[in-house]
C-alpha positions as CSV (number, residue, x, y, z in Angstrom):
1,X,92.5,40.3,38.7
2,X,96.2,40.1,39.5
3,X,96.6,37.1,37.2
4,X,94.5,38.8,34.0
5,X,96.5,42.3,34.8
6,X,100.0,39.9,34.3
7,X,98.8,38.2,31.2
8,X,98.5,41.8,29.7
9,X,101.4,42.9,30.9
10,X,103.5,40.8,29.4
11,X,101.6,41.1,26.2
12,X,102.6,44.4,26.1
13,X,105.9,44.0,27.0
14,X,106.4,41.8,23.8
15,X,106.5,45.4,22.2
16,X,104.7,46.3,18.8
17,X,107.3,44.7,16.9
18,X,106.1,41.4,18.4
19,X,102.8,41.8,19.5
20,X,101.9,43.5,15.8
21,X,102.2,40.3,14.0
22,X,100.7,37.5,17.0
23,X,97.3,39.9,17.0
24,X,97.3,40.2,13.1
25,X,98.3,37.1,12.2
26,X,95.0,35.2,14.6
27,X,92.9,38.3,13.4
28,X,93.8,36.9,9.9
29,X,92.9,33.5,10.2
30,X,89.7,34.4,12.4
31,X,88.5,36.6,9.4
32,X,89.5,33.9,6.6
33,X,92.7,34.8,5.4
34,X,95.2,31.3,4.5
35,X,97.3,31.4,7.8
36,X,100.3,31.7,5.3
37,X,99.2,35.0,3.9
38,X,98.1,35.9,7.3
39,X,101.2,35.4,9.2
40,X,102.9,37.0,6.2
41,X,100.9,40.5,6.5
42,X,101.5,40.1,10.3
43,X,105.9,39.9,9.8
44,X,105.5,42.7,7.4
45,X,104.0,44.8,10.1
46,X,106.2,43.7,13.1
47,X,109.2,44.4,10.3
48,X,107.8,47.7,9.7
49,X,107.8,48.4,13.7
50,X,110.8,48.0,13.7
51,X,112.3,49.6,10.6
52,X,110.8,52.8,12.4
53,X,112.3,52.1,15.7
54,X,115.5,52.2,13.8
55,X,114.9,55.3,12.2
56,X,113.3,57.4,14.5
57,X,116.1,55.5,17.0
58,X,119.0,57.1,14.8
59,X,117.2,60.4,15.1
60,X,117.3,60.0,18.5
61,X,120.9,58.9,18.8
62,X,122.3,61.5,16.5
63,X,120.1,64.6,17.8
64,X,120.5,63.8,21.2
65,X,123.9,64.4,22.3
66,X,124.3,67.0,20.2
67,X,120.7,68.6,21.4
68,X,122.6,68.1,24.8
69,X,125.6,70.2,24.2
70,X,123.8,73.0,22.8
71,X,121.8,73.1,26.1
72,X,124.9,73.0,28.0
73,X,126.7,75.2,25.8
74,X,123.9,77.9,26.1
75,X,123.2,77.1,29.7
76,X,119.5,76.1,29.3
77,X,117.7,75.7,32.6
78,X,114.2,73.5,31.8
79,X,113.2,71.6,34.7
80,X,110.9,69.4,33.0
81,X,112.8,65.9,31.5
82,X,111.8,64.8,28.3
83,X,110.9,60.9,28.9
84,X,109.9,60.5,25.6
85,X,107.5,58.0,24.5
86,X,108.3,54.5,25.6
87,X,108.6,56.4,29.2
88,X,104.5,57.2,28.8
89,X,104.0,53.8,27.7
90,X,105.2,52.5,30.6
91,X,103.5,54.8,32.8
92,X,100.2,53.8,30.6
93,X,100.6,50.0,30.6
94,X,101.6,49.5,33.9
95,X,98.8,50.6,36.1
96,X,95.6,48.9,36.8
97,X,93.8,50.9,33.8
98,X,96.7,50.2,31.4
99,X,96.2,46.4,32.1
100,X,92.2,46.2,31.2
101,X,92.2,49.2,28.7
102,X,92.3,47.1,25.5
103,X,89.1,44.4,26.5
104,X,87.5,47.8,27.7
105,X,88.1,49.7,24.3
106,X,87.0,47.0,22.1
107,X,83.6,46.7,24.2
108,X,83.0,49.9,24.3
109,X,83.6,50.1,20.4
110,X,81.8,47.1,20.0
111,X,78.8,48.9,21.9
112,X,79.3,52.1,20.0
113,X,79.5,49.8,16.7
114,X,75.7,48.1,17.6
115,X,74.5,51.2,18.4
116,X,75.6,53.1,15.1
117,X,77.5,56.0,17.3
118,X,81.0,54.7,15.5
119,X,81.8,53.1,12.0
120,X,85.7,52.4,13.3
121,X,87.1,49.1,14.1
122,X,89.7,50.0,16.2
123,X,92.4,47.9,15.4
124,X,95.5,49.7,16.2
125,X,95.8,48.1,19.8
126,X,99.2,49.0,20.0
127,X,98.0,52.6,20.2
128,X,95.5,52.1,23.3
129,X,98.5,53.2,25.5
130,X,97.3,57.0,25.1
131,X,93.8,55.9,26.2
132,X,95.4,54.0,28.9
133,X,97.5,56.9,29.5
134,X,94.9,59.8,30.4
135,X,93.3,57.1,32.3
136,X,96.8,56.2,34.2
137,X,97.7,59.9,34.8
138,X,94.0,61.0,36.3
139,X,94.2,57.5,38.3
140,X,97.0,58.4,40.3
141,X,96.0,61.9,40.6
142,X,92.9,61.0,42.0
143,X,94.3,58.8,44.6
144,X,94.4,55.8,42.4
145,X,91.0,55.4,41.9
146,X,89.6,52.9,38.9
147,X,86.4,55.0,38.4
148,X,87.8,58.3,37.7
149,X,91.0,56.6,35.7
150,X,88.4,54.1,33.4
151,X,86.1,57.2,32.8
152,X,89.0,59.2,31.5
153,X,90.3,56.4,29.3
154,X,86.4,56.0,27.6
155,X,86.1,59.2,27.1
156,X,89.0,59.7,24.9
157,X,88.5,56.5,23.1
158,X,84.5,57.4,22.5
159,X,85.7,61.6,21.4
160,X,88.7,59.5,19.1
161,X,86.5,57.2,17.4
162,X,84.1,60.0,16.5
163,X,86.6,61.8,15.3
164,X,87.9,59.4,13.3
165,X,84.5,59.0,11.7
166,X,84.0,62.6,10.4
167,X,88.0,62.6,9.2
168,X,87.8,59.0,7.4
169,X,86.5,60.4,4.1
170,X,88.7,63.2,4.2
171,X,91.5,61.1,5.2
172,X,90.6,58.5,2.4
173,X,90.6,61.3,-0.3
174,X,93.8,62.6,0.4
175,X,96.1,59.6,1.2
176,X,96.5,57.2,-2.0
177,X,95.4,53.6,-1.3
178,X,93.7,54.0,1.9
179,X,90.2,53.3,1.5
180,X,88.2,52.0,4.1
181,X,91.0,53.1,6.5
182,X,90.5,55.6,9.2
183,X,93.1,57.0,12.1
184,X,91.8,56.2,15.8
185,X,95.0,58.0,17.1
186,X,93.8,60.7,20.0
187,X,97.1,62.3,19.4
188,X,96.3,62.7,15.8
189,X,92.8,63.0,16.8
190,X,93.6,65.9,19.1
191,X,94.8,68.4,16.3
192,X,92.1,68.3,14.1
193,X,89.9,71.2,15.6
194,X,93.0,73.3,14.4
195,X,93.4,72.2,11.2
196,X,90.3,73.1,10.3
197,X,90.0,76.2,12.1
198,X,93.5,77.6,11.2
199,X,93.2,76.3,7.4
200,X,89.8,78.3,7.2
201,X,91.3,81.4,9.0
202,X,94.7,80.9,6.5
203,X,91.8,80.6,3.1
204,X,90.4,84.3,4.6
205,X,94.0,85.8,4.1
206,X,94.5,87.0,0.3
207,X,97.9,85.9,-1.1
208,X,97.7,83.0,0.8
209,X,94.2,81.7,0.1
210,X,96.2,80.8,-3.1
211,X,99.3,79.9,-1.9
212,X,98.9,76.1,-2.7
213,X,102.5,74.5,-2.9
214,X,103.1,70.7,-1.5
215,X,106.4,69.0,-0.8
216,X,106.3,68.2,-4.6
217,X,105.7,71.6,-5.4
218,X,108.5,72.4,-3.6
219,X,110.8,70.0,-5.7
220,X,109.4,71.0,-8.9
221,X,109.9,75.0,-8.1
222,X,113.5,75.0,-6.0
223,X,114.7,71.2,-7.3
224,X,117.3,70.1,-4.9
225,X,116.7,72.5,-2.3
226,X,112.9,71.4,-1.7
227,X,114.1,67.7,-1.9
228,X,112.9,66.6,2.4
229,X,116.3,64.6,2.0
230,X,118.4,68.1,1.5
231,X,116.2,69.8,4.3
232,X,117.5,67.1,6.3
233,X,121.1,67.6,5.7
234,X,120.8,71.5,6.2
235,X,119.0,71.1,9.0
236,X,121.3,68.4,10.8
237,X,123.9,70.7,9.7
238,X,122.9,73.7,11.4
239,X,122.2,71.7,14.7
240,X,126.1,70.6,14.1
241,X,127.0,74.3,14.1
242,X,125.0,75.2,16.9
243,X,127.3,72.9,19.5
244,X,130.0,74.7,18.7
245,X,131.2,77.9,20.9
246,X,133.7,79.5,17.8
247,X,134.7,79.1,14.4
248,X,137.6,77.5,14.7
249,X,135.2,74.6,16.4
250,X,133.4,74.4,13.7
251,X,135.9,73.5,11.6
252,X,137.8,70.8,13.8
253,X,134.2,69.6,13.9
254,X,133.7,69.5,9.6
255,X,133.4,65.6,10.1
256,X,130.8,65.4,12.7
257,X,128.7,68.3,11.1
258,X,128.3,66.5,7.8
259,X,127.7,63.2,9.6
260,X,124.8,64.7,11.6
261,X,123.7,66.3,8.5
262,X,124.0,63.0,6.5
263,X,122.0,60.9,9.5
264,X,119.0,63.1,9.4
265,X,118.8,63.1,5.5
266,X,118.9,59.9,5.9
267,X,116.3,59.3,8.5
268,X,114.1,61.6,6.0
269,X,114.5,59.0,3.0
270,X,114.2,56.2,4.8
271,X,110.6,56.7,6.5
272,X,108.6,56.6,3.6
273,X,110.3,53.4,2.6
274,X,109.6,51.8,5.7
275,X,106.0,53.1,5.6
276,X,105.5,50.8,2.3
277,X,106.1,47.6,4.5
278,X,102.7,48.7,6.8
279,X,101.1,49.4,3.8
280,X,101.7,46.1,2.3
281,X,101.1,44.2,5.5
282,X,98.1,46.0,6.7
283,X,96.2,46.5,3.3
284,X,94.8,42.4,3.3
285,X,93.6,42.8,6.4
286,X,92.1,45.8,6.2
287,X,90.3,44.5,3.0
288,X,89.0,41.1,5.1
289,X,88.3,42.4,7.8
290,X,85.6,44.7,5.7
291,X,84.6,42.1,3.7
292,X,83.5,39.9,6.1
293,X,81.7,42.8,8.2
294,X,80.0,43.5,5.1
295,X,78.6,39.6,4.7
296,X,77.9,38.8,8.9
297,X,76.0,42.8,9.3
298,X,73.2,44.5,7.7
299,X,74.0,47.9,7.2
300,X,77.4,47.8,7.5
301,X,78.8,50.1,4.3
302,X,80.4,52.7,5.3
303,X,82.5,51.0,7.9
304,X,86.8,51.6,8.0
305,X,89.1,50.0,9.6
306,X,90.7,51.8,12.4
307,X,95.0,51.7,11.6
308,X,97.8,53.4,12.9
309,X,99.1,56.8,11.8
310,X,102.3,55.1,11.0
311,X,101.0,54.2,7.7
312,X,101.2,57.7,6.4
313,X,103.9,59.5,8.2
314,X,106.1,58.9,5.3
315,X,104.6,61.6,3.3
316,X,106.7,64.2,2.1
317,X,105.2,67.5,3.4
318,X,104.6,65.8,7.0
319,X,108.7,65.2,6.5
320,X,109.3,68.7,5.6
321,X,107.2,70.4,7.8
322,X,108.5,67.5,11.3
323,X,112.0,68.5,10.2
324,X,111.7,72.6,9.9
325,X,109.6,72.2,13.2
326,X,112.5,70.2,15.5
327,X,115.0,73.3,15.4
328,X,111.9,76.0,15.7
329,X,110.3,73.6,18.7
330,X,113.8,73.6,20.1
331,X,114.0,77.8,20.0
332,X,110.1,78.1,21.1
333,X,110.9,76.1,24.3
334,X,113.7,78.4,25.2
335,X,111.9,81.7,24.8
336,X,108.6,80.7,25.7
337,X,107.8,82.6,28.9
338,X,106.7,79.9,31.3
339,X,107.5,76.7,29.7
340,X,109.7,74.5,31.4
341,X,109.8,71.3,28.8
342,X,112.6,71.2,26.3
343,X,111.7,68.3,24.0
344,X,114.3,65.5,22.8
345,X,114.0,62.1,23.5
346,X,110.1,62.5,22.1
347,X,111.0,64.8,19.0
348,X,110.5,61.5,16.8
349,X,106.7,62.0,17.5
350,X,106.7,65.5,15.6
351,X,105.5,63.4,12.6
352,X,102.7,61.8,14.0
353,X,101.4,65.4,14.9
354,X,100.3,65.7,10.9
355,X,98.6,62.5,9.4
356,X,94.8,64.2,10.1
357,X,96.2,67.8,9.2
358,X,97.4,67.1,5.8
359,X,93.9,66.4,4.6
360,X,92.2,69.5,6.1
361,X,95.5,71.6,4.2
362,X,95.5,69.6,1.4
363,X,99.6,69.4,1.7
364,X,100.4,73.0,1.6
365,X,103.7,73.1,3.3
366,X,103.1,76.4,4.8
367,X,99.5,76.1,5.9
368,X,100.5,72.5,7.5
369,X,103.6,74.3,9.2
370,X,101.5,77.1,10.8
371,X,99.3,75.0,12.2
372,X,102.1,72.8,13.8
373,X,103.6,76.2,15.0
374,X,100.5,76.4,16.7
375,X,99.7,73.4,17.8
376,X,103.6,72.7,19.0
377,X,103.7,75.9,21.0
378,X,100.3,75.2,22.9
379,X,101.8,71.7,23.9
380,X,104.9,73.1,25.0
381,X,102.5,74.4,28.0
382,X,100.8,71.5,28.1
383,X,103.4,69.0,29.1
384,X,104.8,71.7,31.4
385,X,101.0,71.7,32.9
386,X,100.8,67.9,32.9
387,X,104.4,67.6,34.2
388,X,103.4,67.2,38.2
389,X,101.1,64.5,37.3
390,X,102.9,62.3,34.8
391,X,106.4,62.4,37.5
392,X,103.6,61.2,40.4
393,X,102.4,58.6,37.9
394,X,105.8,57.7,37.0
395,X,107.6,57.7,40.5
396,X,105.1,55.2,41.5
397,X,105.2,53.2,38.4
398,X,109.0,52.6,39.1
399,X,108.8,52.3,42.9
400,X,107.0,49.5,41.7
401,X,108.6,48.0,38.1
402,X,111.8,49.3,38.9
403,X,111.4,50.1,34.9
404,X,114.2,52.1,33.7
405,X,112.4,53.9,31.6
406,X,110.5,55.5,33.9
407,X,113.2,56.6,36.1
408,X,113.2,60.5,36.5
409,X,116.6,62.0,37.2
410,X,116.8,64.0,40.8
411,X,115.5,67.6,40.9
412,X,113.5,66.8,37.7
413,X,109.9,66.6,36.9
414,X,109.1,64.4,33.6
415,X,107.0,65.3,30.6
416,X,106.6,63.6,26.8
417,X,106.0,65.2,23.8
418,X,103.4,62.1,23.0
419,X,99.7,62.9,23.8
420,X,101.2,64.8,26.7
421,X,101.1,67.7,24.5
422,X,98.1,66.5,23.2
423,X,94.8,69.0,23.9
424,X,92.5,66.1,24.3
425,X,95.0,64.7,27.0
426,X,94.9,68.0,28.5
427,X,91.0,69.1,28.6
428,X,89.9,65.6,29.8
429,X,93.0,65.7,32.6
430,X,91.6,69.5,33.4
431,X,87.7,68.8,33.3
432,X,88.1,65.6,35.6
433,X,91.1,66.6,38.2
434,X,90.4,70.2,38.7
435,X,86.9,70.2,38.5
436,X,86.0,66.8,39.4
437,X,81.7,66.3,39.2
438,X,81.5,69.2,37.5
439,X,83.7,68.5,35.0
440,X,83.0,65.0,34.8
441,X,79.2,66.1,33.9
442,X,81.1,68.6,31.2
443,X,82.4,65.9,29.7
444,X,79.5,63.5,29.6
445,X,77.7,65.7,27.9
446,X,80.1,66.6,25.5
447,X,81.1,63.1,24.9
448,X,77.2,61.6,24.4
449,X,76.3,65.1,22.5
450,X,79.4,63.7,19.8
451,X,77.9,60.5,19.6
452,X,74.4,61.4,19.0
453,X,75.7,64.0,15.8
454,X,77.6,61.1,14.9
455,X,74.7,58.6,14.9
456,X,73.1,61.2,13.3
457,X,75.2,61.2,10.2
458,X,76.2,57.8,10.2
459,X,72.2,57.1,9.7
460,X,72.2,59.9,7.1
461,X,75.4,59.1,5.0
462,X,73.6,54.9,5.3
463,X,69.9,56.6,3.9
464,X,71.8,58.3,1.0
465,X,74.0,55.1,0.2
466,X,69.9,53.1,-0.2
467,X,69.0,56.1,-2.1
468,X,71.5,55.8,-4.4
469,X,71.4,51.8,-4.7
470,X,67.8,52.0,-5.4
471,X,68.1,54.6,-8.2
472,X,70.7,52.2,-9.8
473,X,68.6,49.5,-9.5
474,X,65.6,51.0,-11.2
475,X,68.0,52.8,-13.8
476,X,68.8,48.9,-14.5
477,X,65.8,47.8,-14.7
């Protein structure tokens, strides 16, 4: 066990950018793509890993220290340290569950996929750390037990994949070029309950029931000033401002200002072109992999691919909304009574908060930026709530790995923005810790009542698709 747990470990410590283009490039030649188109697709990938990394690292960089003065200028006391992602990572990937959770997840899908309660293939391995992350968190919690950890992983990955099922057309519909291409993200997953629930209460409201303008709306009606690369620049701007204590430090600091304004433009133009390198590297494979599914399995239309959200966080309202949202986020945790987590290594993962929105708000910037007000201020608490857990899980972790990145300053407790502020993360953490049986039960239930609808429609959408053959046929005939 020790020696299979090792293998993935260092499999995963090869990072995405690495390990992105080893798995696609043998999943390309196993499906029947030329190994030089295969290993092509696979570099495009790992080069669009880490085209993001330096973007959303430059975010970092330049928001950080300058995030950091402003809460020492303003004396902010939060005593829960944002880790940011790489931090819950390490805490998922380096446990027991974190080591088996990606031949787990692909039998279970491969189970779900036989028995028609899923049409995903989960591909996006990379992603499995926030499976193996619930399932890391209620591991330690529950003194390090396998059972209760594994159960909380499958559950997540079983509610995801359904989830990604009844978003996939939707999904497909709204994002050009992404047929056959679903998002098996429980992050993203997570959110979608809200979407639809806020959008339909937001369509009630008259005025705004026709209220319908996109980030290109935006351009067309205010030109430069709905542009998401001059949002940036006033946005970084006004974060400059905010670290000085008087005018006359403003001024002195013109230069910085207008650099931190120029860096988060920047990082605003450069995501969607980096975005265009998963596209292009993902797209063959996608289209293989369903083609060949289609020959070897009766019955299997209908099926998409399962893919990272990355592919679509370039769009331009998910910019606009992400960037308006870091200095609101920023002010919420500060006046929110009770919260404790001030978010800024893991503000980089405000845009993956909005690839299943967007199709449920059709792009309106203002419906999509409600529901991340919502959604951002209910996972403000929820890291705070989860904050006790994920510092046991990561004090062990390093007393262990000795992993920098999970090392929690003194007199801290450590939170993540990153499926810790998820409310999947947080129901399955609440049903299973704090109620235990009970709870567990809950979630069973829940979990193999999603399934069966799913089955359920999977079975009806496959009937219709006959149907329609048929009538073709005979129309033909």
């Amino acid at each position: 066990m020790d020696f299979i747990k090792d293998i993935f470990a260092y499999v995963i410590a090869l990072g995405a950018a690495v390990m992105m283009p080893v798995i696609f490039t043998i999943l390309g030649v196993c499906i029947g793509i030329k190994f030089t188109d295969a290993f092509k697709s696979g570099l495009k990938v790992g080069v669009g890993f880490i085209g993001l990394s330096i973007v959303t690292a430059l975010l970092t960089s330049a928001l950080g220290p300058a995030l950091n003065t402003v809460v020492g200028l303003y004396d902010l006391q939060l005593q829960v340290f944002d880790m940011g992602w790489p931090s819950a990572a390490a805490v998922a990937y380096n446990t027991a569950v974190g080591a088996f959770i990606i031949p787990v997840c692909l039998g279970v899908n491969l189970l779900m996929l036989v028995t028609k309660t899923t049409r995903t293939v989960n591909i996006d391995l990379w992603n499995y750390w926030h499976f193996a992350f619930i399932g890391a968190v209620v591991y330690f919690v529950m003194d390090q037990s396998l059972l209760w950890g594994f159960f909380a992983a499958i559950v997540c990955y079983i509610i995801t994949l359904v989830i990604a099922d009844m978003t996939a057309k939707k999904f497909q519909d709204y994002y050009p070029g992404m047929d056959g291409i679903s998002i098996p993200q429980p992050f993203c997953a997570g959110f979608v309950p809200f979407a639809w629930i806020i959008n339909k209460a937001l369509d009630c409201i008259p005025g705004i029931n026709k209220l319908e303008i996109d980030a290109e709306g935006l351009k067309k009606k205010f030109g430069l000033l709905g542009e998401p690369l001059f949002l940036g620049v006033v946005v970084g701007v006004v974060i400059g401002c905010l670290t000085c204590s008087s005018w006359a430090e403003i001024v002195d600091k013109i230069p910085y200002i207008l650099g931190l304004g120029i860096k988060m433009g920047a990082v605003m133009e450069l995501i969607p072109r980096v975005t265009v390198l998963f596209i292009e590297g993902l797209k063959p494979i996608s289209e293989a992999t369903r083609a060949l599914i289609a020959r070897k399995f009766k019955g299997a239309e209908g099926l998409s691919i399962g893919m990272t959200p990355a592919l679509v966080i370039g769009n331009p309202t998910t910019l606009v909304v992400s960037i308006l949202l870091i200095p609101v986020t920023l002010i919420l945790a500060v006046v929110l009574p009770g919260n404790e987590f001030l978010p800024l290594a893991s503000l980089a993962g405000m845009f993956y908060v909005f690839p299943l929105v967007l199709p449920f708000t059709r792009g309106s910037v203002l419906k999509t930026f409600i529901v991340g007000l919502v959604v951002i201020t209910m996972g403000l608490y929820m890291v705070t709530s989860l904050a006790p857990a994920f510092t046991l899980a990561a004090k062990d972790v390093y007393a262990v790995t000795q992993d920098a990145a999970v090392a929690i300053p003194a007199g801290f407790e450590g939170g993540s923005l990153d499926f810790a502020s998820s409310p999947l993360a947080c129901i399955i953490y609440t049903l299973t810790v704090n109620i235990k049986v009970v709870g567990a039960v809950v979630l069973a239930v829940l979990t193999l009542g999603m399934a069966i609808l799913n089955r359920v429609l999977i079975i009806r959408n496959q009937n219709k698709m006959i149907a329609n053959d048929s009538t073709k046929l005979q129309s033909m005939e």
